[in-house]
Residue, then its C-alpha position, 0 to 999 in steps of 0.5 A: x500500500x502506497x503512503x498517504x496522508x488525508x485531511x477531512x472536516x465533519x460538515x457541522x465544522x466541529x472537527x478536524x481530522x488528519x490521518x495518515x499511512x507512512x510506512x514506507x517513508x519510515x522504512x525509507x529513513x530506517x535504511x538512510x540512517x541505519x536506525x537501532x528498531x528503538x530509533x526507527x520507531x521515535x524518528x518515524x512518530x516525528x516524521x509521520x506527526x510532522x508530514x500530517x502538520x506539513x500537509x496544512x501548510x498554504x505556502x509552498x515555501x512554508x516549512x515546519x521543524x519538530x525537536x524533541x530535546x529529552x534527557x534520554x540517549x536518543x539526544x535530538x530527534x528532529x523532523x521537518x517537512x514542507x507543505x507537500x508533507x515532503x519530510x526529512x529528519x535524523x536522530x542524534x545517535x540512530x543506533x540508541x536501543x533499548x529493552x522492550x517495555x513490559x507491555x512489548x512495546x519499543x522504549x520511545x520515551x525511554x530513548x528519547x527521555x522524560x525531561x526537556x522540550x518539544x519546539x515547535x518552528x513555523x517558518x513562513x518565510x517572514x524575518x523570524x519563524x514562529x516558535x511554540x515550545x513546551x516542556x516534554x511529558x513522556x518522551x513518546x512523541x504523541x502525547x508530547x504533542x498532544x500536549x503542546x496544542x493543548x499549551x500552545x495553541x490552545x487547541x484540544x487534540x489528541x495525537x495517535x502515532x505509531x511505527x512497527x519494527x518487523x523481525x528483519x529490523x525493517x518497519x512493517x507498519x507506521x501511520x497515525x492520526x490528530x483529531x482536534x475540536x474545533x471552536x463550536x463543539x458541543x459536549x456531546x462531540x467530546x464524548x463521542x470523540x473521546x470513545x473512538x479514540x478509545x475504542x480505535x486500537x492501535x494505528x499501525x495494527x490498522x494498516x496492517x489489516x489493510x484500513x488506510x487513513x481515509x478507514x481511520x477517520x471515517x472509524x473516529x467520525x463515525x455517525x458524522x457527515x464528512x468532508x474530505x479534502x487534501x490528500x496527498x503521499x508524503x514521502x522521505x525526500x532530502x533537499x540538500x545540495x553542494x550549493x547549499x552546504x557552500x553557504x553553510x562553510x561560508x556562515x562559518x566564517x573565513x578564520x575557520x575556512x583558513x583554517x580547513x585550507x591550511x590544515x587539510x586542504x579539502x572538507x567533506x560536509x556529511x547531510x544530517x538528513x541523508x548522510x550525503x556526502x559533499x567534498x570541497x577541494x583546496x581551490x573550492x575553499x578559497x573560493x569560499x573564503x573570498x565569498x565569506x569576507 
């Protein structure tokens, strides 16, 4: 089954929902990084909550970035997308794993930790980007976010995510979904969105029996009329380029490109994102060096 993110309203306007399948983007960015199955399962929640938010950007130079900075080994977990759900991310040790917790599940908060912040960037392509943070809650991905539209924006949600880790180390299964109220729900709404997300299950079980996201939402709205809007594949794709790493060792400065020439006479720039690698010759530097001044 191919990736797919889609985004529905109920026709009374009380209820926004997103879902989404991201299976094979977070296969793709397992094999890029040669995630630990632990890391597999963090980085892919970022990316997939990340596509399904990217998905409601209006501009096509609009971007969103999710960091995850807990106290756990992980380190950063971070996932951008643009507004074709087009996502990226990294982990700051990939190769971070840990036991299973009792109830067989990976150890996400575990890995990431329990204690520090999830930052929130919406670049517009104003002067400055928009930034909400909030302190983290359990590390696990979805419900720190959970709880940042509930601090942040003021916006109740629930967020559901998940990824499963075959026995390959290959990811069998992703996908997720964030149901909000919007201004105008009843009490009734509540409670009836309150007991699907209850009775839901688990969002990758789902897409393995073969639901997609289009099955999920219509499972969370049950009994409303829906309206469906915007779908779209969101995929793992990396923009970067030598062009943009140029610019990257020029905001060095020249102090520290005089010093590359001199002492090795070449750099290799490594992609965070796609572990790409860009070399630059001595004659290539000093090129740099005069763009710098």
């Amino acid at each position: 089954m191919k990736d797919y993110i889609v985004n529905a309203i109920t026709s009374c306007g009380s209820i926004r929902v997103i879902a989404a399948s991201s299976t094979n983007l977070c296969e793709k960015a397992r094999e890029i990084h040669d995630f630990s199955p632990t890391c597999a399962a963090a980085v892919g929640r970022a990316l997939t909550a990340a596509a399904m938010i990217g998905s409601t950007l209006k501009g096509e130079e609009d971007t969103l970035t999710l960091q995850f900075k807990g106290n756990g080994p992980i380190g950063r977990v971070i996932a951008v997308s643009d507004n074709t759900a087009t996502v990226k991310g990294y982990a700051g040790d990939p190769y971070v794993d840990l036991p299973l917790k009792k109830n067989g599940h990976l150890d996400v908060g575990g890995a990431v930790g329990k204690q520090g912040y999830l930052s929130v960037i919406r670049d517009f392509g104003m002067k400055e980007p928009y930034v909400g943070q909030v302190d983290l809650v359990t590390g696990e991905i979805a419900e720190d976010l959970t709880y940042y539209y509930a601090k942040s924006e003021q916006l109740p949600s629930a967020v559901a995510l998940g990824v499963i880790v075959d026995t390959d180390l290959s990811v069998k299964s992703a996908g997720g979904f964030i149901i909000q109220l919007l201004p105008g729900a009843m009490d009734e709404d509540i409670d009836r969105v309150e007991k699907a997300i209850a009775e839901i299950g688990e969002v990758p079980r789902l897409i393995e029996q073969g639901k997609t996201p289009r099955d999920i939402v219509e499972m969370l709205l049950d009994g409303y009329e829906i309206e469906f809007f915007d779908e779209m594949e969101p995929k793992y794709e990396c923009d970067c380029s030598k062009d943009r790493m140029a610019k990257a060792l020029i905001s060095l400065g020249k102090d520290e490109l005089r010093q590359m020439i001199e002492e090795d006479g070449k750099a290799e720039v490594c992609c965070q994102f796609c572990n790409a690698k860009h070399l630059f010759s001595k004659e290539e530097l000093e090129e740099l060096e005069k763009s710098s001044r």
